[in-house]
C-alpha positions as CSV (number, residue, x, y, z in Angstrom):
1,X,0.0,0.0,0.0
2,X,1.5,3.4,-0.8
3,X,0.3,6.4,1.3
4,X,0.7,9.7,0.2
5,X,0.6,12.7,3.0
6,X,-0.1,16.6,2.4
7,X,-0.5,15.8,-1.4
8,X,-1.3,18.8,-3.8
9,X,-1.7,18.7,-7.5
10,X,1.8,18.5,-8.4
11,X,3.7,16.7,-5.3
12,X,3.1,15.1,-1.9
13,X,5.5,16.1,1.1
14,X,5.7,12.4,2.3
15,X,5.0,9.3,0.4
16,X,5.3,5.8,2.1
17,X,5.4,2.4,0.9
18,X,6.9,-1.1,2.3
19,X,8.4,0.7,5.5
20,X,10.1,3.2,3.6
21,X,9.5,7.5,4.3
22,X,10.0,9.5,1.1
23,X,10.0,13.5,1.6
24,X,9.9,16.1,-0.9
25,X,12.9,18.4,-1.3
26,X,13.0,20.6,1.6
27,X,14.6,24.1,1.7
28,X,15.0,26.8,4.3
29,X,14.5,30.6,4.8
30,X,17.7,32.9,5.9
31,X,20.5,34.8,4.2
32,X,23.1,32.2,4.9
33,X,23.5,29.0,3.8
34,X,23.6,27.5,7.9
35,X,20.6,29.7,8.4
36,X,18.6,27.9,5.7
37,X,20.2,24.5,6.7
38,X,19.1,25.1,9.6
39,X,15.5,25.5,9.0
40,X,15.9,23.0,6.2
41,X,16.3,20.6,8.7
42,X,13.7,21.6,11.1
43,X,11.2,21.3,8.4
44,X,12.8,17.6,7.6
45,X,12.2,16.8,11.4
46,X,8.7,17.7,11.1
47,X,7.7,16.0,8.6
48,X,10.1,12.6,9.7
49,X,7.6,12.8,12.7
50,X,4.8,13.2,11.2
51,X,5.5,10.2,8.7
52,X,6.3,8.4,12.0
53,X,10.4,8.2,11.4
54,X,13.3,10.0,13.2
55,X,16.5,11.2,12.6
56,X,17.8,8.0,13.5
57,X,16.1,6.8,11.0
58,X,17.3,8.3,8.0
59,X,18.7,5.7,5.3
60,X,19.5,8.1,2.3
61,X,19.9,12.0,2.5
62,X,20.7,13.8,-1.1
63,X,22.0,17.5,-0.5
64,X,21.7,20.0,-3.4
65,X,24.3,23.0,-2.6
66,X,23.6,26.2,-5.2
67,X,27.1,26.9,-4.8
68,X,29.6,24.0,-3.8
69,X,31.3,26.7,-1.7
70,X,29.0,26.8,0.6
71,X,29.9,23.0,1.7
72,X,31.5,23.8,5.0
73,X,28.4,25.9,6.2
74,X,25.8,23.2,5.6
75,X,28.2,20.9,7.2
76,X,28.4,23.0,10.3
77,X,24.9,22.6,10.6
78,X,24.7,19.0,9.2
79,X,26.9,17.5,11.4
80,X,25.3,18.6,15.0
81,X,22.2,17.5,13.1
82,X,23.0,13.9,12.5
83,X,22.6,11.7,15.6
84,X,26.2,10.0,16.3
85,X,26.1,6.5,14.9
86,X,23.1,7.3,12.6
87,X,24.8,9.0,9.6
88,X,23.0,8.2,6.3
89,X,24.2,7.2,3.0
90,X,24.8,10.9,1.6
91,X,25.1,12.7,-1.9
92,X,26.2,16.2,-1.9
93,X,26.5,18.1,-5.2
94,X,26.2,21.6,-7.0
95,X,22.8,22.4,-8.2
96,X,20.8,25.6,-9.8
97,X,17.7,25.1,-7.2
98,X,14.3,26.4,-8.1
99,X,15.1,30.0,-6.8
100,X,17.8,32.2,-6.8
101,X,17.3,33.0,-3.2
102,X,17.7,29.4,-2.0
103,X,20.8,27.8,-1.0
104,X,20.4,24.5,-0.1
105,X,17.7,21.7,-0.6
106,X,17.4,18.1,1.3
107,X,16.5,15.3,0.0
108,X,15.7,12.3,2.8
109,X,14.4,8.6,2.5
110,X,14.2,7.3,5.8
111,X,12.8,3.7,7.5
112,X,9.5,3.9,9.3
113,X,10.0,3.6,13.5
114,X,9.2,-0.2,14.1
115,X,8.7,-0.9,10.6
């Protein structure tokens, strides 16, 4: 069974199937790039919850970067993020993102809590 959460015409922010948590992209508000890591990641944490998963949880994260440059400051963020002993499997690449304002976007999969 696939179940799809705060659908809209063109995408849902959560899709799960078999045990597995799919979320949109997610992006963040802020001038930096840690500012909209940051809220990036609050927004991922909202949604893991909602979709009954964790941070612990997270089996795949794909990180788009406007600018490459600005690896270190999502790292910063990243990295107090990420539960120690939980780090995903991780991408991270250069990307044009769907606005000029945005800096990073966040791609998760994630496993289901007691799935």
């Amino acid at each position: 069974m696939i179940e799809r959460m705060d659908t809209a015409a063109r995408m849902s922010k959560i899709v799960k199937h078999n045990g597995t948590v799919y979320l949109c992209g997610q992006v963040g508000e802020g001038e930096t790039v840690a500012d909209q890591t940051r809220e990036c990641l609050s927004r991922i944490d909202a949604l893991l919850e909602k979709a009954s998963s964790s941070r612990e949880h997270i089996l795949q994260a794909i990180v788009w970067l406007a600018d490459i440059n600005d690896f270190a400051g999502m790292n910063s963020v990243w990295d107090t993020w990420v539960p120690q002993g939980h780090a995903p499997a991780r991408a991270c690449g250069e990307m044009k993102l769907a606005r000029p304002d945005l800096k990073v976007e966040i791609i998760i999969t994630a496993a289901v809590k007691d799935a």
